[in-house]
mmCIF file of the N, C-alpha and C atoms, coordinates in Angstrom:
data_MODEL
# 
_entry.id   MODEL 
# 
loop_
_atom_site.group_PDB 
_atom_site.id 
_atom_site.type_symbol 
_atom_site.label_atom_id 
_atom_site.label_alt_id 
_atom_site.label_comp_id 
_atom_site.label_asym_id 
_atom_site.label_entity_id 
_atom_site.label_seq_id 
_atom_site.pdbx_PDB_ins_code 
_atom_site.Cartn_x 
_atom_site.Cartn_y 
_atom_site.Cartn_z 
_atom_site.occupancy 
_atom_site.B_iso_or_equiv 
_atom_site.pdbx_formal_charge 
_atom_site.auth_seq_id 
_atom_site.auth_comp_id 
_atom_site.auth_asym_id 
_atom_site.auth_atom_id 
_atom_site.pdbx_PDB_model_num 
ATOM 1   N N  . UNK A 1 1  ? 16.896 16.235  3.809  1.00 0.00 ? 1  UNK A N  1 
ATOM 2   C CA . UNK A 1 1  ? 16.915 16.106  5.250  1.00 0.00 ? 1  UNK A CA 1 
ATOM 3   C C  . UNK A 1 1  ? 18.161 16.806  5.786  1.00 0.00 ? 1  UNK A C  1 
ATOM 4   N N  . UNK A 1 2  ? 17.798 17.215  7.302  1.00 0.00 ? 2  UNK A N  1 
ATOM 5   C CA . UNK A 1 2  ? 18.796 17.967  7.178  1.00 0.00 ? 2  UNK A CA 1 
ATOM 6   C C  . UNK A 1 2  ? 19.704 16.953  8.598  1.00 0.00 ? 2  UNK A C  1 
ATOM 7   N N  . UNK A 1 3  ? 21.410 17.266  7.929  1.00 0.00 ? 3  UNK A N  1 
ATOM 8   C CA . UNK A 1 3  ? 21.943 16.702  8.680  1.00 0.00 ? 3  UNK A CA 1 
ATOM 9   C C  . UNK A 1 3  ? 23.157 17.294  9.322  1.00 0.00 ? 3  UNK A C  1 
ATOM 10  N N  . UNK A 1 4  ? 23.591 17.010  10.643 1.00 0.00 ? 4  UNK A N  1 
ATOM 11  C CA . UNK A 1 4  ? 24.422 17.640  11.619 1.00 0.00 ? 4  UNK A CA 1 
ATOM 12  C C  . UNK A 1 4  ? 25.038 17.071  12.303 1.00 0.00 ? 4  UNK A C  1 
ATOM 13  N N  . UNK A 1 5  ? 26.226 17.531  12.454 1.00 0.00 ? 5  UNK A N  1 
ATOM 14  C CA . UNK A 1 5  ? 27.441 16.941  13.344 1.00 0.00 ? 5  UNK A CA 1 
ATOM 15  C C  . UNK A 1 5  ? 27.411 17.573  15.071 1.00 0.00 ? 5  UNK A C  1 
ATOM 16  N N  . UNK A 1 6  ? 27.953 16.823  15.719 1.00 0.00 ? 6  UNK A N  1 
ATOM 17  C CA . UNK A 1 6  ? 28.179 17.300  17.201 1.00 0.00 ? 6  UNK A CA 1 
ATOM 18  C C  . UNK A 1 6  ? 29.298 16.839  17.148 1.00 0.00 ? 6  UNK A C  1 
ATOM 19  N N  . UNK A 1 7  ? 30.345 17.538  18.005 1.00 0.00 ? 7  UNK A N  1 
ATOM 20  C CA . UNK A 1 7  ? 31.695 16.998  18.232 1.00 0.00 ? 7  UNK A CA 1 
ATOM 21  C C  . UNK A 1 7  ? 32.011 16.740  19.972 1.00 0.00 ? 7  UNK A C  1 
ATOM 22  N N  . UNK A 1 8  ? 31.673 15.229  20.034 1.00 0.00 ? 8  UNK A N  1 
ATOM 23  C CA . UNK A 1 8  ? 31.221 15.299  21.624 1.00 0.00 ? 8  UNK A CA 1 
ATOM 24  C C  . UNK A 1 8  ? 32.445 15.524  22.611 1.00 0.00 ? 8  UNK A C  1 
ATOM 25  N N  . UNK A 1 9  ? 33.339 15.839  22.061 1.00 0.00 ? 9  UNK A N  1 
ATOM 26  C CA . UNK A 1 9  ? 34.610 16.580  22.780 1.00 0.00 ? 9  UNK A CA 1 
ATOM 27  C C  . UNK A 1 9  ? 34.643 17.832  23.589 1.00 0.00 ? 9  UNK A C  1 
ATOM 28  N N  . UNK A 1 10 ? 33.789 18.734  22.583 1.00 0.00 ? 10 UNK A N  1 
ATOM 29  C CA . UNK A 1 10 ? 32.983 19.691  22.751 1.00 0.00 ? 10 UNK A CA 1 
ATOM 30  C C  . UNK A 1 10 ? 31.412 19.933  23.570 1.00 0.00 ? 10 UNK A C  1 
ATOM 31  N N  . UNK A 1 11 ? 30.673 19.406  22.920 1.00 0.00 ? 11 UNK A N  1 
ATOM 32  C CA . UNK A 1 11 ? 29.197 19.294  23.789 1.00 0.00 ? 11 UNK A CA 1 
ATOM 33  C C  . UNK A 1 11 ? 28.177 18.617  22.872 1.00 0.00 ? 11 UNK A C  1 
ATOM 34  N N  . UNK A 1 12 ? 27.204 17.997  23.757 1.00 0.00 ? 12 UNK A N  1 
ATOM 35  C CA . UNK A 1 12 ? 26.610 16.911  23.335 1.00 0.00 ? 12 UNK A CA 1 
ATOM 36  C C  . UNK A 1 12 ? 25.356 17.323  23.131 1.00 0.00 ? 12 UNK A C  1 
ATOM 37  N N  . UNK A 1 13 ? 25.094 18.862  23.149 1.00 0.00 ? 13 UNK A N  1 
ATOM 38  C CA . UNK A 1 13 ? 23.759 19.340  21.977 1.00 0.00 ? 13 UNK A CA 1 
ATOM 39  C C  . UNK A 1 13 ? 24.565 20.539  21.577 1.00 0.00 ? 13 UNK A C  1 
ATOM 40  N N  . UNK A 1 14 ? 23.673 21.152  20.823 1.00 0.00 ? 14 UNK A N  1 
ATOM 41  C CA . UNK A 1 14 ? 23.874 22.804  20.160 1.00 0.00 ? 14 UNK A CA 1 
ATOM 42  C C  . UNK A 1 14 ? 22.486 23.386  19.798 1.00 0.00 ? 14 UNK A C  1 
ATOM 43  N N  . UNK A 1 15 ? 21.456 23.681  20.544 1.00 0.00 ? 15 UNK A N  1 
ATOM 44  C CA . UNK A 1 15 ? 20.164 24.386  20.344 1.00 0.00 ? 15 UNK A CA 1 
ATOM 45  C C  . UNK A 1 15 ? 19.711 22.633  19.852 1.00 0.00 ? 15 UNK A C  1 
ATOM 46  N N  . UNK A 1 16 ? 18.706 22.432  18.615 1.00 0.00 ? 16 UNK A N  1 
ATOM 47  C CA . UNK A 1 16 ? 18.327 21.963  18.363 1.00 0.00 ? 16 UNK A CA 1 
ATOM 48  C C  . UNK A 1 16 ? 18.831 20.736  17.796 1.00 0.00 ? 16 UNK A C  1 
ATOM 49  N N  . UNK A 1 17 ? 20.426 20.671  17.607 1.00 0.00 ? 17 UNK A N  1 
ATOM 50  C CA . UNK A 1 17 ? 21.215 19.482  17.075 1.00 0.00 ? 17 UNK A CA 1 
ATOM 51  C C  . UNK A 1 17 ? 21.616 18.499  18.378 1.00 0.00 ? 17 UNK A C  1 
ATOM 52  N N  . UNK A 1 18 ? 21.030 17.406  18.337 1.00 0.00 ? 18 UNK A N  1 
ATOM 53  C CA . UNK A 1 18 ? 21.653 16.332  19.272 1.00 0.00 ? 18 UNK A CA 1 
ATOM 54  C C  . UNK A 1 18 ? 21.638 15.229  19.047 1.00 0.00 ? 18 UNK A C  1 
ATOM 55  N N  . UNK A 1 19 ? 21.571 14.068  19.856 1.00 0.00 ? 19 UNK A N  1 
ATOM 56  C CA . UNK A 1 19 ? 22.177 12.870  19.368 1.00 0.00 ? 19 UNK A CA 1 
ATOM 57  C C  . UNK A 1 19 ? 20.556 12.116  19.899 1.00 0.00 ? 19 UNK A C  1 
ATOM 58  N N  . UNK A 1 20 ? 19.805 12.551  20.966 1.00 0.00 ? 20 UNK A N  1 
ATOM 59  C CA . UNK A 1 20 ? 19.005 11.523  20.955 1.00 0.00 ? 20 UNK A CA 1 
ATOM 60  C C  . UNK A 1 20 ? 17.690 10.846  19.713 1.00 0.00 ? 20 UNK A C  1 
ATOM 61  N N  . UNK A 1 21 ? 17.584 11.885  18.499 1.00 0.00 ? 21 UNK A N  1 
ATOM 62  C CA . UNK A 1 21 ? 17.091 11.239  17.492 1.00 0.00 ? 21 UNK A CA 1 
ATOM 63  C C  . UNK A 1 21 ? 17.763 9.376   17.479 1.00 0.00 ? 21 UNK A C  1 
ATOM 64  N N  . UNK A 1 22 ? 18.845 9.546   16.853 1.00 0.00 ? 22 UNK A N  1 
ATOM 65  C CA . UNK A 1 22 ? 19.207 8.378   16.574 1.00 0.00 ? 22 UNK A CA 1 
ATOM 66  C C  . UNK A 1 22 ? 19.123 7.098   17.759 1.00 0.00 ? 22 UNK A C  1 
ATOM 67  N N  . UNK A 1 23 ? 19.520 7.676   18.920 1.00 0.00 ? 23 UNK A N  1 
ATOM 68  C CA . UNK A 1 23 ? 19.402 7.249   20.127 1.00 0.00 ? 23 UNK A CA 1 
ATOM 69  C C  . UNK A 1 23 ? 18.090 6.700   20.462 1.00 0.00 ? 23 UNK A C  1 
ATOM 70  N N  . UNK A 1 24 ? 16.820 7.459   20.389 1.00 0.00 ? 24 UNK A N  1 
ATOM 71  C CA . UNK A 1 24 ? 15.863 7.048   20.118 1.00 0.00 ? 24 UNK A CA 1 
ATOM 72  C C  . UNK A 1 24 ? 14.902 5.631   19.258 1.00 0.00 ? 24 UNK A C  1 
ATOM 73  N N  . UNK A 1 25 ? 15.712 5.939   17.812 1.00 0.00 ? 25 UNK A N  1 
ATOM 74  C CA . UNK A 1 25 ? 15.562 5.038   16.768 1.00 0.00 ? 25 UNK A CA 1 
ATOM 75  C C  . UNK A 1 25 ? 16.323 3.645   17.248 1.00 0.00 ? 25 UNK A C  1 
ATOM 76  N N  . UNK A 1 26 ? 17.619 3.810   17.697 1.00 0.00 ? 26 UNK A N  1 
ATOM 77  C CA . UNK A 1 26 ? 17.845 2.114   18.138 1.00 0.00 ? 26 UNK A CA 1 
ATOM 78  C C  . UNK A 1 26 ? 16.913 1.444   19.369 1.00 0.00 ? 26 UNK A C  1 
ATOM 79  N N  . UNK A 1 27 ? 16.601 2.824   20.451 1.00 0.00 ? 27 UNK A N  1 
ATOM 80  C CA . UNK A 1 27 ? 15.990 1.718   21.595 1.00 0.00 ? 27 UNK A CA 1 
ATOM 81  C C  . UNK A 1 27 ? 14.624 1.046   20.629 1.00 0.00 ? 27 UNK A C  1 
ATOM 82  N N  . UNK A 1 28 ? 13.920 1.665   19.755 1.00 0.00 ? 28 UNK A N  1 
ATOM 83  C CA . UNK A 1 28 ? 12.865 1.142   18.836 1.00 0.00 ? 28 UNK A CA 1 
ATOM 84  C C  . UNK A 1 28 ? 13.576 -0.333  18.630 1.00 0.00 ? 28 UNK A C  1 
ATOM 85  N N  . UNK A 1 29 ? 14.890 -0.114  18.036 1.00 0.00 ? 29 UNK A N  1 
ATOM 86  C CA . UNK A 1 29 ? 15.012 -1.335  17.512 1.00 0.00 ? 29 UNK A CA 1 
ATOM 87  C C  . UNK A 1 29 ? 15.168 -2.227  18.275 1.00 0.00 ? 29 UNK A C  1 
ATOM 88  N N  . UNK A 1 30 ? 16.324 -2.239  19.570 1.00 0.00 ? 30 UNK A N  1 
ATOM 89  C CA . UNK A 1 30 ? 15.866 -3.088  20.678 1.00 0.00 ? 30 UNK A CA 1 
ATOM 90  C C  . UNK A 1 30 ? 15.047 -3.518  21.127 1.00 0.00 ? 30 UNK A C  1 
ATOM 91  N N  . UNK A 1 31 ? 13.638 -2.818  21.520 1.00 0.00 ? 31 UNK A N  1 
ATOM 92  C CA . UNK A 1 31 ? 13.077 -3.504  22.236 1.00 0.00 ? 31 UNK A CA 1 
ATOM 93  C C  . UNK A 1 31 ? 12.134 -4.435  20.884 1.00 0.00 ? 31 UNK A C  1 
ATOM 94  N N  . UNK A 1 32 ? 12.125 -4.227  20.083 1.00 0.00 ? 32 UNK A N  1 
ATOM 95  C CA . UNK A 1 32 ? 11.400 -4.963  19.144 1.00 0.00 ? 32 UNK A CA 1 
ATOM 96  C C  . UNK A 1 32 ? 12.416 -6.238  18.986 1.00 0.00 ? 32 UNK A C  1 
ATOM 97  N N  . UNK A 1 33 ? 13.703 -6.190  19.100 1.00 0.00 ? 33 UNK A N  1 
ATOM 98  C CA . UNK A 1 33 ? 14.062 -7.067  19.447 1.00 0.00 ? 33 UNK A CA 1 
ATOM 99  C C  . UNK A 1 33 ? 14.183 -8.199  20.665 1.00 0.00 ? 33 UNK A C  1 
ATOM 100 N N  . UNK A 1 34 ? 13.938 -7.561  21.729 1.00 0.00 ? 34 UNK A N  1 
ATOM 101 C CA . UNK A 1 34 ? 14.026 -7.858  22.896 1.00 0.00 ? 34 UNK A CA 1 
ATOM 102 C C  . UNK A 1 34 ? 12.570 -8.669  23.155 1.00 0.00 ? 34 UNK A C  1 
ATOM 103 N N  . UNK A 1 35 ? 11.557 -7.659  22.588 1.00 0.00 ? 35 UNK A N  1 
ATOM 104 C CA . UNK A 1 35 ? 10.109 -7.779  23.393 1.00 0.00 ? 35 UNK A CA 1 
ATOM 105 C C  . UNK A 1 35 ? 9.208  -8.898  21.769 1.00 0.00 ? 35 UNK A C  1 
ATOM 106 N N  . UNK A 1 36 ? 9.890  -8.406  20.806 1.00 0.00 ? 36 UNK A N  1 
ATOM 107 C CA . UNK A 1 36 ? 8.805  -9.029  19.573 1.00 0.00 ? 36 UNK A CA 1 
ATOM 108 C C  . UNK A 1 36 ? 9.344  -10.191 18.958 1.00 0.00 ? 36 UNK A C  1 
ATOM 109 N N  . UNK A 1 37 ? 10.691 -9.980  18.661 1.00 0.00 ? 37 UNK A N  1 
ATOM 110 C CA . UNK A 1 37 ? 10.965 -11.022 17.525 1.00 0.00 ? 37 UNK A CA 1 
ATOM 111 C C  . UNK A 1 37 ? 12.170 -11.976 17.710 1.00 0.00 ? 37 UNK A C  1 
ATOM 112 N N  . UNK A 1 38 ? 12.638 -11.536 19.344 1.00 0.00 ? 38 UNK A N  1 
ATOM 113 C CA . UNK A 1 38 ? 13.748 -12.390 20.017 1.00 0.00 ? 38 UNK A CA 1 
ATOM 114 C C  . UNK A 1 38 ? 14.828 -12.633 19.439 1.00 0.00 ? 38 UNK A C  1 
ATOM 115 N N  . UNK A 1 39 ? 14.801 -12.975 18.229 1.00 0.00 ? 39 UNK A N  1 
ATOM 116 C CA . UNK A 1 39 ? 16.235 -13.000 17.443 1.00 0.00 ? 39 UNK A CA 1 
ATOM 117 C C  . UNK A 1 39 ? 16.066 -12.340 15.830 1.00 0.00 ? 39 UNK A C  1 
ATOM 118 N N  . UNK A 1 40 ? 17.280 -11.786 15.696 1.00 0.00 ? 40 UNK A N  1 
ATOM 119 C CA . UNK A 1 40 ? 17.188 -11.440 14.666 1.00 0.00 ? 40 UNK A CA 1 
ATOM 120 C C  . UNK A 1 40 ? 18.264 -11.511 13.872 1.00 0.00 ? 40 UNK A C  1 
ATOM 121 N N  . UNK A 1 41 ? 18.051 -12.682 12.511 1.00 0.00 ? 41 UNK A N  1 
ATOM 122 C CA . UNK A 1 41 ? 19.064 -12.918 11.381 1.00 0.00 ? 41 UNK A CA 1 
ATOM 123 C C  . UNK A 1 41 ? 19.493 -12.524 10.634 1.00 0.00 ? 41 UNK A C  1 
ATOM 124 N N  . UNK A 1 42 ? 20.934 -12.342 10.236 1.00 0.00 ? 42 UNK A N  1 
ATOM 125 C CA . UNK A 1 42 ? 21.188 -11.391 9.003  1.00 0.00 ? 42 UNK A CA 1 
ATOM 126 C C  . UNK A 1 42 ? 20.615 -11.531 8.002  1.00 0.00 ? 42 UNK A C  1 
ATOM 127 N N  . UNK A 1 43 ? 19.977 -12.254 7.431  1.00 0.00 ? 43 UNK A N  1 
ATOM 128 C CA . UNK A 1 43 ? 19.131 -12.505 6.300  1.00 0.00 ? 43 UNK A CA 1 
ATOM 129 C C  . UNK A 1 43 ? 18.472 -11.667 5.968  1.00 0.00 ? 43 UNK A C  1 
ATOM 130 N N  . UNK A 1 44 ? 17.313 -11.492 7.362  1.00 0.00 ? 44 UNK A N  1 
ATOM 131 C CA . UNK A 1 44 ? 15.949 -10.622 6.890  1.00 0.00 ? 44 UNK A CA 1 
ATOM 132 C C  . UNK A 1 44 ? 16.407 -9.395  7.969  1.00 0.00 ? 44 UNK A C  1 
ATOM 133 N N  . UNK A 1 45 ? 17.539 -9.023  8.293  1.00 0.00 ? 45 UNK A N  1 
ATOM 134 C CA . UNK A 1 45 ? 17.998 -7.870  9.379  1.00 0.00 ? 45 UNK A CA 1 
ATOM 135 C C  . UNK A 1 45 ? 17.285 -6.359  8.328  1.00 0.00 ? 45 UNK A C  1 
ATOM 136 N N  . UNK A 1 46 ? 17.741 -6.668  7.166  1.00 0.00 ? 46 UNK A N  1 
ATOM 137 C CA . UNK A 1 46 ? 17.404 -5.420  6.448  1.00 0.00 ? 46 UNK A CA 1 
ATOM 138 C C  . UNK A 1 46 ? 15.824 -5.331  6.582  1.00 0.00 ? 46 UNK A C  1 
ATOM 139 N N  . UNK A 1 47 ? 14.931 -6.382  6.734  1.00 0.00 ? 47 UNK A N  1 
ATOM 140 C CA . UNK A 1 47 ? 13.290 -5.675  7.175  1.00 0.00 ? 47 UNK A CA 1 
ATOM 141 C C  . UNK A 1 47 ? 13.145 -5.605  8.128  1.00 0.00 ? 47 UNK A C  1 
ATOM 142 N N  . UNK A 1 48 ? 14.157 -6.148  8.972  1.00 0.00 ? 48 UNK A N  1 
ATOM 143 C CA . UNK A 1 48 ? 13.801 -5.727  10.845 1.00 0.00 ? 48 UNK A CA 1 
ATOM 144 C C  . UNK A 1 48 ? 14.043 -4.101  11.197 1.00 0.00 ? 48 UNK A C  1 
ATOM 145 N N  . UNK A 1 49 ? 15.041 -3.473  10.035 1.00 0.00 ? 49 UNK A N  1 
ATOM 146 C CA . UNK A 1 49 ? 15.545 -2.578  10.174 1.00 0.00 ? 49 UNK A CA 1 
ATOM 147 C C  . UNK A 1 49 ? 14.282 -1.417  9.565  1.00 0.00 ? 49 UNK A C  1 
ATOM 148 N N  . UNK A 1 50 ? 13.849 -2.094  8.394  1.00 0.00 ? 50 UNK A N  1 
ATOM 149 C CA . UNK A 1 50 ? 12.949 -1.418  7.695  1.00 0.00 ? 50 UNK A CA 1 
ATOM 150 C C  . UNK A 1 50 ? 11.263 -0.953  8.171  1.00 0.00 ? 50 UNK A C  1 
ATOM 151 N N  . UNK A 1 51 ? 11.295 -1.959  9.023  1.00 0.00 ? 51 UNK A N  1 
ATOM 152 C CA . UNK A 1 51 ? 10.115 -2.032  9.773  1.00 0.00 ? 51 UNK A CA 1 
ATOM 153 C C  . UNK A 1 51 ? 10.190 -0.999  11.722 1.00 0.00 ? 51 UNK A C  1 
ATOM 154 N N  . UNK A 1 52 ? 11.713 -1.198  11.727 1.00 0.00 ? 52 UNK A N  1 
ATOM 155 C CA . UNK A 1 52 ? 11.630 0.272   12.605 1.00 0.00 ? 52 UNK A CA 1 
ATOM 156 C C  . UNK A 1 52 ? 11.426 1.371   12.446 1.00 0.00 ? 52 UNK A C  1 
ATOM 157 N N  . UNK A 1 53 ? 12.095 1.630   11.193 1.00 0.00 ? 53 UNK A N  1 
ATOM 158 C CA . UNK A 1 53 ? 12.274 3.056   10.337 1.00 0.00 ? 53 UNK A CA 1 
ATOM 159 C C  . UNK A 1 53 ? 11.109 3.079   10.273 1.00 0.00 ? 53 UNK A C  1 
ATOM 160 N N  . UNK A 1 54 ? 9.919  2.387   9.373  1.00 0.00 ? 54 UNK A N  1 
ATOM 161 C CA . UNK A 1 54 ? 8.418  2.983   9.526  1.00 0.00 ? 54 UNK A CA 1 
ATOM 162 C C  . UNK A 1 54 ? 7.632  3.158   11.048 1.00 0.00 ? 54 UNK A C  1 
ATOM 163 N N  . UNK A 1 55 ? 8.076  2.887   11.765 1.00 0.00 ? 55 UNK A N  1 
ATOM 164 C CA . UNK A 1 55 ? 7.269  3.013   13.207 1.00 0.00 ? 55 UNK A CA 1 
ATOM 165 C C  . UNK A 1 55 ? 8.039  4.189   13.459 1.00 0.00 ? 55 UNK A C  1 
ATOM 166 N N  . UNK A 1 56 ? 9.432  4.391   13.205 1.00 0.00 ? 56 UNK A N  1 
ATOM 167 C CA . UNK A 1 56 ? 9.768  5.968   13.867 1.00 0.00 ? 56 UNK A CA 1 
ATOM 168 C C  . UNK A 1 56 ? 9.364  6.778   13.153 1.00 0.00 ? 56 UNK A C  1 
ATOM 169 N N  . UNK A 1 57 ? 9.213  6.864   11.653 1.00 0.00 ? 57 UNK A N  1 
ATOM 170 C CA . UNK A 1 57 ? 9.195  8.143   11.102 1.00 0.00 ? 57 UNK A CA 1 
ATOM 171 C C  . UNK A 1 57 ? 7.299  8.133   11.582 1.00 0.00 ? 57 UNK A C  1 
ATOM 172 N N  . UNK A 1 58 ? 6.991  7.433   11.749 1.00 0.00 ? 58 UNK A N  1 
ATOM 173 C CA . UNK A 1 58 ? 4.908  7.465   12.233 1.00 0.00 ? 58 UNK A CA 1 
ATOM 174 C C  . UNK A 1 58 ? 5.084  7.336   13.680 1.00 0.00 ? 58 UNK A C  1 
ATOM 175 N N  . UNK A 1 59 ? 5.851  7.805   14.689 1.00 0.00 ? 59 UNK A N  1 
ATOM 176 C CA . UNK A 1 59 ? 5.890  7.714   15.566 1.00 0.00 ? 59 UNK A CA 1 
ATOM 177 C C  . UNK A 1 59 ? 4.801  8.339   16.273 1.00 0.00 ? 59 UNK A C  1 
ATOM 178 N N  . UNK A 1 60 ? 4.727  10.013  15.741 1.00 0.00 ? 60 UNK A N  1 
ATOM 179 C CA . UNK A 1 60 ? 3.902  10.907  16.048 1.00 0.00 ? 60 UNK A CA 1 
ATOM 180 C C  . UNK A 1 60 ? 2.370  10.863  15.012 1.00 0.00 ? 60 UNK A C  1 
ATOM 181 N N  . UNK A 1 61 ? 2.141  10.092  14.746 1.00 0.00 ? 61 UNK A N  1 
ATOM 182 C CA . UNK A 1 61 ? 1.076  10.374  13.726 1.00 0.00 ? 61 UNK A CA 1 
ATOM 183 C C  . UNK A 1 61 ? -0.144 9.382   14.804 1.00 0.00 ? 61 UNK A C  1 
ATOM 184 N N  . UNK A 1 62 ? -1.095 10.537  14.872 1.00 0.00 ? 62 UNK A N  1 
ATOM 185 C CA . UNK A 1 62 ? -2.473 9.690   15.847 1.00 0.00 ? 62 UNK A CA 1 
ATOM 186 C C  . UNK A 1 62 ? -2.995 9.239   14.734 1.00 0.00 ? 62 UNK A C  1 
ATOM 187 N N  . UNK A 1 63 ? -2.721 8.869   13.291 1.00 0.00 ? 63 UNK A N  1 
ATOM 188 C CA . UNK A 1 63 ? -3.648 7.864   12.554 1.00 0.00 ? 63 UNK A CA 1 
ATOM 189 C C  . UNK A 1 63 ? -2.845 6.576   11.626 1.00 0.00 ? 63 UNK A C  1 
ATOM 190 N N  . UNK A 1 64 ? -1.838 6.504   12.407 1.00 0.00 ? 64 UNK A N  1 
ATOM 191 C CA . UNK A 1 64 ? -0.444 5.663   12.502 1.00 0.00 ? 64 UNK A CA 1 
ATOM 192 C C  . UNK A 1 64 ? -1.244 4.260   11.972 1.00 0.00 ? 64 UNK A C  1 
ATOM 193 N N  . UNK A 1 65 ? -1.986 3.876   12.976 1.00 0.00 ? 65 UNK A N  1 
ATOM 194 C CA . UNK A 1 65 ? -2.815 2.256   12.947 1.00 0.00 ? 65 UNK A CA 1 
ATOM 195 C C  . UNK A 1 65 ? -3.721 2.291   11.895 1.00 0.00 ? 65 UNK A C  1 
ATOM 196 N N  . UNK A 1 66 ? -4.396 3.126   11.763 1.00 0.00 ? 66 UNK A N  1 
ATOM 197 C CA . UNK A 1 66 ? -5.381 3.191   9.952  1.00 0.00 ? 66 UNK A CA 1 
ATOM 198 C C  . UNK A 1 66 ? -4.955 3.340   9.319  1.00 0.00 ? 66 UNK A C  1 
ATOM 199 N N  . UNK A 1 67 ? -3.688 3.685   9.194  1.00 0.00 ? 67 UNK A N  1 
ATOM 200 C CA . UNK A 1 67 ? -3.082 4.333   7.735  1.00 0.00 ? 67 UNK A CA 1 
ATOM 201 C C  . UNK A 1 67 ? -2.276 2.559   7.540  1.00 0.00 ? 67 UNK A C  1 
ATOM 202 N N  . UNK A 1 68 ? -2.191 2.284   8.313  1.00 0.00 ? 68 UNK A N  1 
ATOM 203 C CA . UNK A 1 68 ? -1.307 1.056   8.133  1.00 0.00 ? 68 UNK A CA 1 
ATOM 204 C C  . UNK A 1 68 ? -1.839 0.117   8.053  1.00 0.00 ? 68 UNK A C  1 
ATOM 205 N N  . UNK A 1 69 ? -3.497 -0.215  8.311  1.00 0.00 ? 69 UNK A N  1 
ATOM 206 C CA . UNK A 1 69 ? -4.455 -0.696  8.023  1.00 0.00 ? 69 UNK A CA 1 
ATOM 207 C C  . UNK A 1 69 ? -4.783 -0.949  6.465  1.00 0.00 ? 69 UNK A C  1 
ATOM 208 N N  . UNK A 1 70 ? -5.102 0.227   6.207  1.00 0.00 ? 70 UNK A N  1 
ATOM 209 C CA . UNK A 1 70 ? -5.583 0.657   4.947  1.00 0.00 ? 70 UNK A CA 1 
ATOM 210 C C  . UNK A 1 70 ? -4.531 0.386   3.907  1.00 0.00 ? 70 UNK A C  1 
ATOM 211 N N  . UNK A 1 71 ? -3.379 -0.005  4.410  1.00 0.00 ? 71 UNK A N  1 
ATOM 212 C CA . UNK A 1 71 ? -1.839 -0.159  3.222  1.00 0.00 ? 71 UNK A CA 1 
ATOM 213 C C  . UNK A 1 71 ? -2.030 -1.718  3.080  1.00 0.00 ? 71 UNK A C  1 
ATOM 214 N N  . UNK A 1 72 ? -2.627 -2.286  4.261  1.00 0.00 ? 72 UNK A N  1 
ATOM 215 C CA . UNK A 1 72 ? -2.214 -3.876  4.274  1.00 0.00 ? 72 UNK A CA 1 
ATOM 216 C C  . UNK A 1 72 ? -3.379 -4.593  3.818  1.00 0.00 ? 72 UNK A C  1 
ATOM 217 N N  . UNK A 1 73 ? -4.594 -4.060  3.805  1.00 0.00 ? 73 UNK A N  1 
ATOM 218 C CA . UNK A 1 73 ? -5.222 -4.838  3.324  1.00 0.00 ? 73 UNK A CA 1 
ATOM 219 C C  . UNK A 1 73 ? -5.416 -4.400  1.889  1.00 0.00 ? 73 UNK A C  1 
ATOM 220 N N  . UNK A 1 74 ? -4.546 -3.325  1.323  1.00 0.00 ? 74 UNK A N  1 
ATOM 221 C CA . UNK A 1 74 ? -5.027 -2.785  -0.068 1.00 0.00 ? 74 UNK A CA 1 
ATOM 222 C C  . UNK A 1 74 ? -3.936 -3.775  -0.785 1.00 0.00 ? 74 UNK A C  1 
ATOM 223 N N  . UNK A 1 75 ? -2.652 -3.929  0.209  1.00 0.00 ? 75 UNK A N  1 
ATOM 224 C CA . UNK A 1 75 ? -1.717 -5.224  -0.597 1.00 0.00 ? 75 UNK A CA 1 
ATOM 225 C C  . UNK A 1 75 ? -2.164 -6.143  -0.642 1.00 0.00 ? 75 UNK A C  1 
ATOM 226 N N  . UNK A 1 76 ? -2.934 -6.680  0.372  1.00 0.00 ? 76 UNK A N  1 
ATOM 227 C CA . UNK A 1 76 ? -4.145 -8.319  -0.167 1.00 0.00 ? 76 UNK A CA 1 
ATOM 228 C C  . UNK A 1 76 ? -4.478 -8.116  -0.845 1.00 0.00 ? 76 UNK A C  1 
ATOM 229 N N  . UNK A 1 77 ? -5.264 -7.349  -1.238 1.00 0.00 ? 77 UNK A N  1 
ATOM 230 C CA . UNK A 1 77 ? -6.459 -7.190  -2.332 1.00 0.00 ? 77 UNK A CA 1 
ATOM 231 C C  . UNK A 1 77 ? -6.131 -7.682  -3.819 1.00 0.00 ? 77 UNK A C  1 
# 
């Protein structure tokens, strides 16, 4: 993966390098906090965390809900 610095002293993109990726990825985590699971404990923080990361990196995928379908009921099985 590729990774890049901004030096916001300087400027806060450079062509294709900027900050709202990450920026992006926390409001995910907020509002799932805010809107889904109201609190969240250090205990299980590492799957609250884990469970954003899979909704962002499938953010763009139109078969996001079947594919995630098809994972959960193959773990019942």
């Amino acid at each position: 993966m590729l990774h890049a610095v901004i030096c916001h002293a300087e400027a806060y993109a450079d062509g294709v390098i900027h900050t709202n990726s990450i920026e992006s990825f926390w409001a995910i985590v907020k509002r799932a906090w805010y809107g889904t699971h109201h609190h969240y404990s250090r205990k299980y923080m590492p799957l609250y965390i884990a469970e954003a990361c899979y909704k962002y990196n499938r953010r763009r995928s139109a078969t996001a809900f079947g594919d995630s379908m098809r994972m959960f009921v193959g773990a019942i099985a």
